[in-house]
Backbone bond lengths (Angstrom), bond angles and torsions (degrees), N, CA, C in turn:
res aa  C-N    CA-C-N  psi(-1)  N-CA   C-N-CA  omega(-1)  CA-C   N-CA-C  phi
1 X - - - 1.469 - - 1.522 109.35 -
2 X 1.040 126.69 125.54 1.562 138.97 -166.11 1.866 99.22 -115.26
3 X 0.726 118.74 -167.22 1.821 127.61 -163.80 2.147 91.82 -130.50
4 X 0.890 100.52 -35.30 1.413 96.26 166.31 1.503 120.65 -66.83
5 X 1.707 100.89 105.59 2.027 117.48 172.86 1.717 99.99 90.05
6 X 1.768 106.87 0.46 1.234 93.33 168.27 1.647 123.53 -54.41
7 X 1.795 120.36 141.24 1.172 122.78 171.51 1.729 116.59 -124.77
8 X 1.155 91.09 114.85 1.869 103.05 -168.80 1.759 98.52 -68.80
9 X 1.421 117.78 136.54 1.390 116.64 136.88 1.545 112.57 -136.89
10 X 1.561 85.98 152.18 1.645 102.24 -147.48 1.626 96.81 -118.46
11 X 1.228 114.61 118.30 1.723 110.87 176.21 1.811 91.12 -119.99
12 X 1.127 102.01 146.09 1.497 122.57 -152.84 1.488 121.94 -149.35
13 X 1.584 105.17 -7.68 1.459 96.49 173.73 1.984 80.15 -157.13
14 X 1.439 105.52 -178.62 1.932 105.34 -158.81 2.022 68.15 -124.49
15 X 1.612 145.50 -5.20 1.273 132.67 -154.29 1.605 75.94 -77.83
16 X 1.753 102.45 157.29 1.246 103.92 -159.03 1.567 93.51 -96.70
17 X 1.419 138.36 -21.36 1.289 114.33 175.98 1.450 130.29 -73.58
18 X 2.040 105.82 -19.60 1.362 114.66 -177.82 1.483 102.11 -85.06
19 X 1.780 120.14 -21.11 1.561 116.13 178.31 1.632 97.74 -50.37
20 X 1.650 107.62 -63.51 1.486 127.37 -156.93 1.497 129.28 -48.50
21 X 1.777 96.80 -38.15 1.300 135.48 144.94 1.513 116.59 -20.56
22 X 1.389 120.89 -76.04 1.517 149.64 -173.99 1.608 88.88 -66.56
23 X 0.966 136.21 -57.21 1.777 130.14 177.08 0.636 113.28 -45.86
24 X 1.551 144.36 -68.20 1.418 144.63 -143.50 1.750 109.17 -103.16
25 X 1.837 104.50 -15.54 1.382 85.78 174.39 1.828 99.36 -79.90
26 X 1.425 111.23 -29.87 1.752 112.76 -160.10 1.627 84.77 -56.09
27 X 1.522 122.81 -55.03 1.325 122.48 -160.58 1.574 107.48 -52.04
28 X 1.325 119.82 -48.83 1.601 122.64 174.71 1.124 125.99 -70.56
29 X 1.672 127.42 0.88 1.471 141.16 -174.86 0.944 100.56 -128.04
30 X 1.633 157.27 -24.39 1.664 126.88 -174.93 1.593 86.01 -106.36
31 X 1.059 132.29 19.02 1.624 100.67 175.89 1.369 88.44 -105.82
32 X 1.659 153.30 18.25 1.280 148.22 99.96 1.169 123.37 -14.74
33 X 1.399 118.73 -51.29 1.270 131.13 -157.61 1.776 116.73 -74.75
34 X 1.057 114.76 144.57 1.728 127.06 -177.76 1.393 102.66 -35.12
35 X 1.404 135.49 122.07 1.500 138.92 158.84 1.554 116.70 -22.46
36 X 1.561 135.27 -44.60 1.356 127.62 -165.33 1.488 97.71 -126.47
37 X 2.031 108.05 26.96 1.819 101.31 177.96 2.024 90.68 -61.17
38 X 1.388 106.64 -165.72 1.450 139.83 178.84 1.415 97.81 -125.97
39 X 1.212 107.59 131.88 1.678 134.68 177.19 0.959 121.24 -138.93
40 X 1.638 118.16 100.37 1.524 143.14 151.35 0.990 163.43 -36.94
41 X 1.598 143.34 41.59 1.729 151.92 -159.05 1.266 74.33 -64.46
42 X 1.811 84.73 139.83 1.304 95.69 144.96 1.798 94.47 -177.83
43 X 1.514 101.54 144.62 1.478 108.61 -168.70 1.520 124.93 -128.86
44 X 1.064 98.61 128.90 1.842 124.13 -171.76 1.674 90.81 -29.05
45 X 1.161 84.93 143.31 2.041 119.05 -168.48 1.856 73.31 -67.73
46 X 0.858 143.81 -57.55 1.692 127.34 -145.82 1.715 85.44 -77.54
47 X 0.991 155.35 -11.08 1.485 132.33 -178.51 1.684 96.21 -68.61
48 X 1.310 123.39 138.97 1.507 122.40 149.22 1.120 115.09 -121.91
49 X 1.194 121.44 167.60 1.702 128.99 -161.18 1.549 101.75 -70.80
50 X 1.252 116.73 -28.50 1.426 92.95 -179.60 1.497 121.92 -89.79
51 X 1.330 116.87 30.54 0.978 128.42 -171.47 1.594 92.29 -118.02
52 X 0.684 132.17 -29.38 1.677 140.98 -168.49 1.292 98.99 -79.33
53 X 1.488 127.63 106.47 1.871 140.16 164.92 1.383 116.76 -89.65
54 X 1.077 117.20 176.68 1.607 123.80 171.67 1.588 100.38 -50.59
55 X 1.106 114.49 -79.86 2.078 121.15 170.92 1.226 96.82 10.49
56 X 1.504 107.03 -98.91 1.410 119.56 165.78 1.717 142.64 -14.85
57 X 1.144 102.26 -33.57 1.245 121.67 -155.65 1.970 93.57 -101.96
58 X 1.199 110.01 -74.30 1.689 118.40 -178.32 1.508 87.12 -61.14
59 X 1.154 172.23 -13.93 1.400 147.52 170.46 1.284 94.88 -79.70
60 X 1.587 117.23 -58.97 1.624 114.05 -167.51 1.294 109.50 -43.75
61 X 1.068 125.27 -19.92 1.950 132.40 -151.17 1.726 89.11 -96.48
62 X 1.474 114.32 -66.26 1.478 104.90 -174.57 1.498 117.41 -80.44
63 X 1.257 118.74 10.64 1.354 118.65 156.85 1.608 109.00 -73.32
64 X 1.370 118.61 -35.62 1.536 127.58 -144.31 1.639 86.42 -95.20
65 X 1.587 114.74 -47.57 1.208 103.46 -169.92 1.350 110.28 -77.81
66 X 1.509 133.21 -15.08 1.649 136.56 165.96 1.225 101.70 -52.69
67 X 1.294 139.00 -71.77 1.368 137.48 179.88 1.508 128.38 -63.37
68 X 1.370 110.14 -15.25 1.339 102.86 158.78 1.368 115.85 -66.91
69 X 1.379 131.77 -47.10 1.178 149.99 -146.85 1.449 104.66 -87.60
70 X 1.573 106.91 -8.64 1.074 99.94 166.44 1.381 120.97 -133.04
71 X 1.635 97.37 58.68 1.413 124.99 164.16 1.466 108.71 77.90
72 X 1.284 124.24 -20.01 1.567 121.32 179.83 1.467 123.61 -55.40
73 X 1.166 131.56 130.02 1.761 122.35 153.68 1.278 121.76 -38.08
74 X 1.117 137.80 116.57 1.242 130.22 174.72 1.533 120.67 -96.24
75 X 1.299 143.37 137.19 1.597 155.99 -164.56 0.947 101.38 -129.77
76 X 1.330 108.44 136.64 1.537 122.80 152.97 1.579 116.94 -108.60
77 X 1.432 134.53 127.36 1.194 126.04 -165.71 1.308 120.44 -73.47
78 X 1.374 141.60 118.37 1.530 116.47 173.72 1.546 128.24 -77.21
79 X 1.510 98.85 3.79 1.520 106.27 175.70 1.731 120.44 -48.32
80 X 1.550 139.19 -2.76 1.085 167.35 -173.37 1.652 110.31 -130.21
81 X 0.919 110.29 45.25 1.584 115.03 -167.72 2.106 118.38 -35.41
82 X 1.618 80.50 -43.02 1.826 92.43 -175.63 1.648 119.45 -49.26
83 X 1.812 91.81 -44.08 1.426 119.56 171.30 1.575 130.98 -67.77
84 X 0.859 130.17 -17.58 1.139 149.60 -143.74 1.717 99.69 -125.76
85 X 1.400 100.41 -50.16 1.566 108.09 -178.41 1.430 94.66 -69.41
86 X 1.748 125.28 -42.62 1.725 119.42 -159.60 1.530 93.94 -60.74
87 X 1.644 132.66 -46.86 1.833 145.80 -156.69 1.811 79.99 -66.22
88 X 0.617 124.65 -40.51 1.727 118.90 -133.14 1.721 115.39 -101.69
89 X 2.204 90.55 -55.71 1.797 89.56 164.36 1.002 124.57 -125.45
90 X 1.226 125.84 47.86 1.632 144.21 -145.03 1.248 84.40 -167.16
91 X 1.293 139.76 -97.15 1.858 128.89 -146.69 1.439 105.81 -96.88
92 X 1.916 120.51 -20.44 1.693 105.42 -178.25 1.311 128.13 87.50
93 X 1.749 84.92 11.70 1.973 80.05 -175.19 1.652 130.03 -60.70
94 X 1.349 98.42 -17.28 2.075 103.52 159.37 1.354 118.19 -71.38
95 X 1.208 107.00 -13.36 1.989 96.71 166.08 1.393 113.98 -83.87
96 X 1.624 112.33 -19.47 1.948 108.93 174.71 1.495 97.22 -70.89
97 X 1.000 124.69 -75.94 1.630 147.99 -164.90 2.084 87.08 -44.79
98 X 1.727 112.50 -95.81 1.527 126.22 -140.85 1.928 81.12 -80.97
99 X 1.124 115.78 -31.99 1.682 98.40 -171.71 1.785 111.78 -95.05
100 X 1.020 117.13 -10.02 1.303 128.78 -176.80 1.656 119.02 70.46
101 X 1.019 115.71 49.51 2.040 117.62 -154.81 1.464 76.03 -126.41
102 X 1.803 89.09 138.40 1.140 133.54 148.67 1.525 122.84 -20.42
103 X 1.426 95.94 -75.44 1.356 124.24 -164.90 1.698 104.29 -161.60
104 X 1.288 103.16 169.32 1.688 111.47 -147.35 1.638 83.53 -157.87
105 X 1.451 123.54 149.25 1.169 126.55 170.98 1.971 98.54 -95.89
106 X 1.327 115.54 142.74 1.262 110.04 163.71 1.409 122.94 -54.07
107 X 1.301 144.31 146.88 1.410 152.11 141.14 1.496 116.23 -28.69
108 X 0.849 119.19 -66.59 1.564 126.07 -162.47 1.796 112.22 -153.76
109 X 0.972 111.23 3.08 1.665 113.85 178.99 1.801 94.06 -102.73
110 X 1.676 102.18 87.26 1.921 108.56 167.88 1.777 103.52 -58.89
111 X 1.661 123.29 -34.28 1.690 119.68 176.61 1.284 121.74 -55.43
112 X 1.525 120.24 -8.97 1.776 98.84 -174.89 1.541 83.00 -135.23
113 X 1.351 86.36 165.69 1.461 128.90 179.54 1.608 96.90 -98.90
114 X 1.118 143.93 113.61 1.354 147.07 -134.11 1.698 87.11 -86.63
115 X 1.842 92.59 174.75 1.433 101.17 -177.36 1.787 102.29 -70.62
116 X 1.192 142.09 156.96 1.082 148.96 -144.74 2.077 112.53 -163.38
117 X 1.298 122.58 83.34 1.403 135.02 -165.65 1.853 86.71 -79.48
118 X 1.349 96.29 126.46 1.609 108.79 -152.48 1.711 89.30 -92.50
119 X 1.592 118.63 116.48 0.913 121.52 170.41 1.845 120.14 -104.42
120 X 1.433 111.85 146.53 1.945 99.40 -168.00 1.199 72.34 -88.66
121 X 1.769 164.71 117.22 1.478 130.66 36.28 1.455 119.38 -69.12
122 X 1.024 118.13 -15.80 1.698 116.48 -143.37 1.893 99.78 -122.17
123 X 1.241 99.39 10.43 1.942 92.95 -169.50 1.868 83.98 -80.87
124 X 0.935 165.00 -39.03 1.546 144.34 163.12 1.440 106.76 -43.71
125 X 1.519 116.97 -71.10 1.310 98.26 -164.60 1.726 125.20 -61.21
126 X 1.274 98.77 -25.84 1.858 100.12 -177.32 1.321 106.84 -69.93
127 X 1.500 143.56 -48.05 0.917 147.59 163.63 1.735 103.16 -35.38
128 X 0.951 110.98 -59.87 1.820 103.19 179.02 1.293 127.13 -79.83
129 X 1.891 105.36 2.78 1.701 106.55 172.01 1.650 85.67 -95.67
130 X 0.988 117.89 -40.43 1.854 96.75 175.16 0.938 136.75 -60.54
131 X 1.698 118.57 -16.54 1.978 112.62 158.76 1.178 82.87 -66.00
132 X 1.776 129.80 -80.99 1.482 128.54 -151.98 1.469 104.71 -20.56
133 X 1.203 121.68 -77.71 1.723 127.08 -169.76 1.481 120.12 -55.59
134 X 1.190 111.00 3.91 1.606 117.08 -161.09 1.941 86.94 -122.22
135 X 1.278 114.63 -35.60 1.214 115.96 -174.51 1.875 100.44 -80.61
136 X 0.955 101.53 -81.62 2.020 105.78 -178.52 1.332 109.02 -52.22
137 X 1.465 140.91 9.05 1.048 128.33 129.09 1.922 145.07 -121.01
138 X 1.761 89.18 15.26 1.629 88.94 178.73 1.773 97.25 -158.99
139 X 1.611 122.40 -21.05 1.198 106.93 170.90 1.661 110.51 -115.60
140 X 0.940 140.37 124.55 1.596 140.09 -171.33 1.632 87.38 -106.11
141 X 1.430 118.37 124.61 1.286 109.63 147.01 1.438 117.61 102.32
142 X 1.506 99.50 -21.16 1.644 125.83 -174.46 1.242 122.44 -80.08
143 X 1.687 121.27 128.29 1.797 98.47 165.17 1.442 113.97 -68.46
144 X 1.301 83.36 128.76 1.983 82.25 162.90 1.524 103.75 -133.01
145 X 2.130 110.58 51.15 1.374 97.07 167.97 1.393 123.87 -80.72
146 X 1.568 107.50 -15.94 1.503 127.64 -177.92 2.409 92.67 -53.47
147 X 1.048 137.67 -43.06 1.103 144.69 172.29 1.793 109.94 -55.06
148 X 0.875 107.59 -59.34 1.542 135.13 -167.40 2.174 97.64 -63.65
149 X 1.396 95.04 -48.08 1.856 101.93 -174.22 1.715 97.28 -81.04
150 X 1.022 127.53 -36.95 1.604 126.37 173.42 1.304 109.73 -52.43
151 X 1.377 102.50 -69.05 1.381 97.18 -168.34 1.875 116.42 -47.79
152 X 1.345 105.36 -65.07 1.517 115.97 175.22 1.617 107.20 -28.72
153 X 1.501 110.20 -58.40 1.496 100.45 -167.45 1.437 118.19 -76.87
154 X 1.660 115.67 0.56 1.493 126.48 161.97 1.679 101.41 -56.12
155 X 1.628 81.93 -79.43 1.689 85.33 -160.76 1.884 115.47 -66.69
156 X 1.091 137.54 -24.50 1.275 128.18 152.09 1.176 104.04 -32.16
157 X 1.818 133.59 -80.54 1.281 143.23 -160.34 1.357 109.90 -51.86
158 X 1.383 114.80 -40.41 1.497 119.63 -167.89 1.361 127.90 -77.64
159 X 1.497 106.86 -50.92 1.395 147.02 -168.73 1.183 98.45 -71.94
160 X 1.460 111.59 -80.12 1.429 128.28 -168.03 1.384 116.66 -22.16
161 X 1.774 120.45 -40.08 1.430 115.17 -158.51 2.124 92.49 -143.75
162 X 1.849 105.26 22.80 1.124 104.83 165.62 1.450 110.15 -72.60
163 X 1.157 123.11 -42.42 1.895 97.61 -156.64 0.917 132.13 99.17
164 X 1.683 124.61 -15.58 1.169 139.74 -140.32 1.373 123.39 -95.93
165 X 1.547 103.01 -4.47 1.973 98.83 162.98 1.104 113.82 61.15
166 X 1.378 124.68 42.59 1.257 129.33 -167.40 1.546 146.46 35.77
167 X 2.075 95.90 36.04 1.347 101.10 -163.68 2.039 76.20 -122.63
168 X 1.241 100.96 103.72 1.560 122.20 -160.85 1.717 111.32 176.55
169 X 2.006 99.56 107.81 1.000 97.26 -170.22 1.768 100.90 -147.57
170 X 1.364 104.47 152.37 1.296 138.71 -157.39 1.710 121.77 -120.41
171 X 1.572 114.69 111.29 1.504 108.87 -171.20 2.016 81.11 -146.92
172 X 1.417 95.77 157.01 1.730 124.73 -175.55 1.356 95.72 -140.56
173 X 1.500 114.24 126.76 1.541 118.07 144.54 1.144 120.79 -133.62
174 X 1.448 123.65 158.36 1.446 129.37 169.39 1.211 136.22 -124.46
175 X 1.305 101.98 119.19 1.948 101.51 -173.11 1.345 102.66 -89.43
176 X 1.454 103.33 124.22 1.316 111.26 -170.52 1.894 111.28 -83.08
177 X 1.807 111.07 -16.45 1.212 117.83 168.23 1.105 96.01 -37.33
178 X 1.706 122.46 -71.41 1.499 123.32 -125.66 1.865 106.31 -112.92
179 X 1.285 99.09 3.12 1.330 118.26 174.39 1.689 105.16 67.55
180 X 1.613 105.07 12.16 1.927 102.50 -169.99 1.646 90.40 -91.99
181 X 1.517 94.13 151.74 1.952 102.55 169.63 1.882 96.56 -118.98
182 X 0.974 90.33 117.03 1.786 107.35 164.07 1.301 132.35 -94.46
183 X 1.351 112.24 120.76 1.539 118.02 -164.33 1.404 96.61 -116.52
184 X 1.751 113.21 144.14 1.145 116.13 145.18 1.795 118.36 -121.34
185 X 1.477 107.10 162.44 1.550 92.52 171.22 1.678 95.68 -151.07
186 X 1.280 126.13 136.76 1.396 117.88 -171.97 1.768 78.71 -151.12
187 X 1.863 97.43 158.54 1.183 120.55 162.14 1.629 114.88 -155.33
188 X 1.430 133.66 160.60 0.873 155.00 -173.78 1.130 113.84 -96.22
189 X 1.129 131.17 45.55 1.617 142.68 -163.93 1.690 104.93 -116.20
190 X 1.567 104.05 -160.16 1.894 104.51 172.28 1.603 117.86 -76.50
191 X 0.854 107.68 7.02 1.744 123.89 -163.82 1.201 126.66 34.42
192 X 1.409 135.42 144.50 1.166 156.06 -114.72 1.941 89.51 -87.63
193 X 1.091 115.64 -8.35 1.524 121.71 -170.00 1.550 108.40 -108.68
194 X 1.185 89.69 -44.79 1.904 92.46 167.95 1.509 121.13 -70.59
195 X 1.658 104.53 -11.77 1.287 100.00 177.01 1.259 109.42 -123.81
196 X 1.124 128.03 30.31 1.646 156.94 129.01 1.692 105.71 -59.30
197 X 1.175 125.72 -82.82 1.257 130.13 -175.31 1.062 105.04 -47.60
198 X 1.588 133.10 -51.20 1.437 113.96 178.59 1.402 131.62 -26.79
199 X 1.325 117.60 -51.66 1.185 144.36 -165.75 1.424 112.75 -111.93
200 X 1.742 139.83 -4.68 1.022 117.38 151.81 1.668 112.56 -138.03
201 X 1.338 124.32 174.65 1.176 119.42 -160.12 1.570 98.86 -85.79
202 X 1.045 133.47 105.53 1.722 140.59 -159.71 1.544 86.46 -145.64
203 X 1.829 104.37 155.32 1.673 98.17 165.29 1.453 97.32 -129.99
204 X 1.341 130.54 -15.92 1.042 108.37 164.82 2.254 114.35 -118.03
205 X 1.510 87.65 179.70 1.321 89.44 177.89 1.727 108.38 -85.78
206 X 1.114 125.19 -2.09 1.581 134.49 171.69 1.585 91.96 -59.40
207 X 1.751 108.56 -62.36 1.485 121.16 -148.85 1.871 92.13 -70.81
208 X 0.865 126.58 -21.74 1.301 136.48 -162.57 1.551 109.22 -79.26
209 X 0.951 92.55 -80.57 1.726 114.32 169.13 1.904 105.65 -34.49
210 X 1.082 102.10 -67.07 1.783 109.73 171.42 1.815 110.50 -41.11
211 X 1.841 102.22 -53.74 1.685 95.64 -177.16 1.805 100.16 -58.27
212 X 1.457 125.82 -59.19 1.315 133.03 -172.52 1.726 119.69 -24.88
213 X 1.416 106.39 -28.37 1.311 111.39 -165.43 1.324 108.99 -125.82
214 X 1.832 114.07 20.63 1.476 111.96 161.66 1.414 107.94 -94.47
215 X 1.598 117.30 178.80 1.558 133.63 -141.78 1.263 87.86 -76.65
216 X 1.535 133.91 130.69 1.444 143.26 161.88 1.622 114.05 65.32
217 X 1.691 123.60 17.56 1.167 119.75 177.47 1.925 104.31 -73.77
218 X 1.394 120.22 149.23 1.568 122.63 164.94 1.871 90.90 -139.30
219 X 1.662 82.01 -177.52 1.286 88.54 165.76 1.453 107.66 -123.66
220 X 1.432 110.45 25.80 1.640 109.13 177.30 1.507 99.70 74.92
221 X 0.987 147.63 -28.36 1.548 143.02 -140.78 1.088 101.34 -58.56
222 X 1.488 161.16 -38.90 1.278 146.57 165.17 1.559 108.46 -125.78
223 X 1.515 129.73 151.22 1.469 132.66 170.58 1.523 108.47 -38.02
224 X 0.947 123.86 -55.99 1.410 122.86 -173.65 1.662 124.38 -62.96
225 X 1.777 96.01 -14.11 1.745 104.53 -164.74 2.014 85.26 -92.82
226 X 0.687 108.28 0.31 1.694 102.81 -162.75 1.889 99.74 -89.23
227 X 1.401 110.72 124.77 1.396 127.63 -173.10 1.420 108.69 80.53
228 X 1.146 136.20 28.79 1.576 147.57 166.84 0.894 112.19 -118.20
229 X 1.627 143.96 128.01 1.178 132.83 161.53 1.618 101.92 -162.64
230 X 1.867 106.42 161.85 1.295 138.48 -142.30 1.832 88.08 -65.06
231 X 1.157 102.09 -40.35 1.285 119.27 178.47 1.901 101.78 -11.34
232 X 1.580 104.40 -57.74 1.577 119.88 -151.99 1.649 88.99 -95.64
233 X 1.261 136.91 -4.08 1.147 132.01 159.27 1.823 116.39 -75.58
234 X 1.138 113.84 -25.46 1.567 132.47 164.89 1.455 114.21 -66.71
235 X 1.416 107.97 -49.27 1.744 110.90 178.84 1.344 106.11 -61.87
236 X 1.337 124.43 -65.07 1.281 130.61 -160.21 1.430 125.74 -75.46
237 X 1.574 123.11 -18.05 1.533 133.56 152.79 1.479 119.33 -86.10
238 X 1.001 109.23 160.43 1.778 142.56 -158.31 1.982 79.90 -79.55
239 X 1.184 111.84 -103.48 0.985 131.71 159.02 1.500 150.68 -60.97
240 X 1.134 142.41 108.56 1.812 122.36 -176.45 1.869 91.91 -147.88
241 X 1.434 94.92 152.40 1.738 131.94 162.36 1.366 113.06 -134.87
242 X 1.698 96.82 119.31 1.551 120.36 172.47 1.304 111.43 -100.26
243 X 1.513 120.06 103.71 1.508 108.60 164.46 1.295 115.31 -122.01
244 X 1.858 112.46 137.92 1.441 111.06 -169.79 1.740 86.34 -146.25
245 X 1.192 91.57 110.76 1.876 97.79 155.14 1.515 88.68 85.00
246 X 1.521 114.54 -116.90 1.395 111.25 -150.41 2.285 87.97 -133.95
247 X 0.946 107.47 28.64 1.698 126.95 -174.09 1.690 100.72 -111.17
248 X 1.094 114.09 147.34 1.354 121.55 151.34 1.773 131.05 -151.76
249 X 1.071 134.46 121.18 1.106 128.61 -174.87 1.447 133.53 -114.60
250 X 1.133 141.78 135.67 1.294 140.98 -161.02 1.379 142.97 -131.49
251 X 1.405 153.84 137.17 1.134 140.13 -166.30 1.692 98.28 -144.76
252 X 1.229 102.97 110.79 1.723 126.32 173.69 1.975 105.40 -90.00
253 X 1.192 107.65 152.43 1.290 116.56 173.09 1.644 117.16 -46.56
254 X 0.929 143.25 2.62 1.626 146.11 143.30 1.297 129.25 -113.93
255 X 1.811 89.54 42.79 1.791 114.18 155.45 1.494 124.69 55.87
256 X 1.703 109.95 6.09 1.263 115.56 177.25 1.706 117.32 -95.55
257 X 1.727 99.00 128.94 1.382 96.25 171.54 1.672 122.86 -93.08
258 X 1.608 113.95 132.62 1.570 127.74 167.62 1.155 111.95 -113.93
259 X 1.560 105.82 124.25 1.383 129.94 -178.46 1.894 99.86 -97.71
260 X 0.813 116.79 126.65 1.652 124.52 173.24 1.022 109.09 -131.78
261 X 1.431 120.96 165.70 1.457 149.98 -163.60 1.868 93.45 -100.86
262 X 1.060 119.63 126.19 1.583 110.98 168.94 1.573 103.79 -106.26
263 X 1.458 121.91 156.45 1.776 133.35 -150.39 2.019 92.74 -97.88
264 X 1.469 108.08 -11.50 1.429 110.58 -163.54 1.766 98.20 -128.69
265 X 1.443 127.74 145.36 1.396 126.28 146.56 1.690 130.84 -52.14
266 X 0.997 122.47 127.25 1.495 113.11 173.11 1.345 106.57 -92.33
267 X 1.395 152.02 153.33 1.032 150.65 179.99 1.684 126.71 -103.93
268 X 1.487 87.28 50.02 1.855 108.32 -178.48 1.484 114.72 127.84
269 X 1.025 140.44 -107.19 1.544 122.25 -171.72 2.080 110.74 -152.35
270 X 0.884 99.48 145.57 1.328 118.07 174.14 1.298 148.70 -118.89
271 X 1.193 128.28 83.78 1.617 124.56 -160.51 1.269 124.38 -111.01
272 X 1.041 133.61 107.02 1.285 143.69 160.69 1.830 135.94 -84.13
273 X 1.144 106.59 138.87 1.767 102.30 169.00 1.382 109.02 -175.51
274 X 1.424 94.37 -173.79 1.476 115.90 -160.88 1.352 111.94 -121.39
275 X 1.835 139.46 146.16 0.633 108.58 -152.27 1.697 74.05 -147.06
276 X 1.882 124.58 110.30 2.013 95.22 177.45 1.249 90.64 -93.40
277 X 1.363 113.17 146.52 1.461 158.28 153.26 1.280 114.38 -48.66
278 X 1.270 118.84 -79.19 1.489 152.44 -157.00 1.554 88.47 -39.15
279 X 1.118 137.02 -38.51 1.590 120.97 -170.63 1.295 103.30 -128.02
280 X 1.276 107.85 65.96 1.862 107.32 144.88 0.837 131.26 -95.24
281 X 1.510 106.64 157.11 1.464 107.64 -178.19 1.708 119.65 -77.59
282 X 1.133 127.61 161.43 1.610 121.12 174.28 1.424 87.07 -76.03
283 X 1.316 80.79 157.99 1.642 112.24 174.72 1.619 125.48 -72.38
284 X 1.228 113.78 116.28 1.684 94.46 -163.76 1.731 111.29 -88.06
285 X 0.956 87.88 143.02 1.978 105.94 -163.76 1.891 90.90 -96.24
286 X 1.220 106.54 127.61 1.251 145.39 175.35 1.767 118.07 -78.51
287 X 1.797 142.00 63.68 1.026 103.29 -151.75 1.736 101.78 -86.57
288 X 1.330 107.39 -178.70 1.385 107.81 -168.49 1.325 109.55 -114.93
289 X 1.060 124.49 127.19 2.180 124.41 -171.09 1.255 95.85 -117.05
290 X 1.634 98.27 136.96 1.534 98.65 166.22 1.642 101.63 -130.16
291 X 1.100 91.59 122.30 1.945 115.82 -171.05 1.576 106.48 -89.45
């Protein structure tokens, strides 16, 4: 790496609009940049890992894989050593990017369900290795299909009519303090609002984003996406944020949804939520008679 066509990006605070901020301008400024420049993350000594969520984490990934893909070197700074070590020997993020893998088991972090590059054979089965892994090590006995139906109707809804060329990525963690599981899932595709408008007469991506996440809305985009919708990803979490394009939508703990105008483009779609734990039901056991 030489200092010649080097391009710095600088993340500097973990607040999620100044993180989001730092994405979408790097995303709209190095694809300017010279085909074989060198491109730099690297993040302010005050970030610490436990400040770093899924949010964070699936943007960093399709930022990293946008600029790979478009021929750049990619760096990670070690000027943040704590950070740098969690991306690197803890989650493996050079085996998505320089090794080309799927998925990678974490090192030593038992709370997440590793970062996960969302492939259309496997969005059933991963969704059902994440109850599995969530069950054999923290719920015995528990439903955790309410986990298992979220996820699916993410990535159907998301995936299905992203676009996204395999720059679509997937991470779960669980704080066992608070008994909540936090999901993110973002991709770099047409976003979930642009492919709203396609298909209905909307003028903005505010108005779009809002239809996307009422009761049984799709956009038809594949046989299988038809009678599913984000809608039932809203009922069934605590919390969720949809951002696609320049739309955002939201649901806080007194069940109200806000659709806003965002000041920046996102470059395809973003989903987040919350999931409490702490009061499930056991799992009901089925016995089996043979007469």
């Amino acid at each position: 790496m030489s200092d010649k066509g080097l391009y710095w990006i600088a993340f500097d605070s973990t607040e999620q609009h100044i993180w989001l901020w730092a994405v979408v301008n790097a995303y709209n400024r190095v694809v300017n940049r010279g085909v074989y420049d060198d491109v730099v993350i690297t993040f302010d000594d005050s970030i610490d890992v436990q400040s770093v969520k899924p949010f964070h984490l699936v943007t960093l990934a399709c930022l990293i894989h946008h600029i790979d893909k478009m021929g750049h070197h990619v760096y990670v700074s070690s000027k943040n050593k704590n950070l740098s070590d969690y991306l690197f020997n803890d989650l493996g993020f050079q085996e998505y990017f320089g090794g080309g893998k799927n998925y990678v088991e974490t090192k030593t972090s038992s709370n997440i369900f590793n970062l996960w590059r969302i492939v259309e054979s496997d969005k059933d089965m991963y969704a059902k290795k994440v109850e599995d892994y969530f069950r054999s090590r923290y719920f015995h006995d528990k439903d955790l299909s309410a986990i298992s139906l979220c996820m699916v109707e993410a990535y159907y809804n998301v995936f299905d009519h992203a676009e996204a060329n395999g720059n679509a990525f997937s991470i779960i963690q669980y704080d066992k303090a608070s008994s909540r599981l936090y999901v993110a899932i973002s991709d770099f595709g047409i976003g979930v609002a642009q492919s709203v408008r396609r298909h209905n007469n909307v003028c903005s991506d505010r108005e779009a984003i809002k239809m996307a996440v009422e009761d049984g809305f799709t956009v038809s985009s594949t046989e299988r996406n038809r009678g599913m919708g984000l809608g039932n990803i809203f009922s069934m979490t605590d919390e969720v944020m949809l951002i696609s394009n320049s739309g955002m939508i939201s649901k806080k703990h007194d069940g109200k949804l806000e659709p806003v105008g965002l000041d920046f483009m996102y470059p395809g779609t973003l989903i987040c939520f919350e999931i409490d734990l702490s009061s499930m039901e056991d799992e009901e056991i089925i016995e089996e008679f043979n007469i």
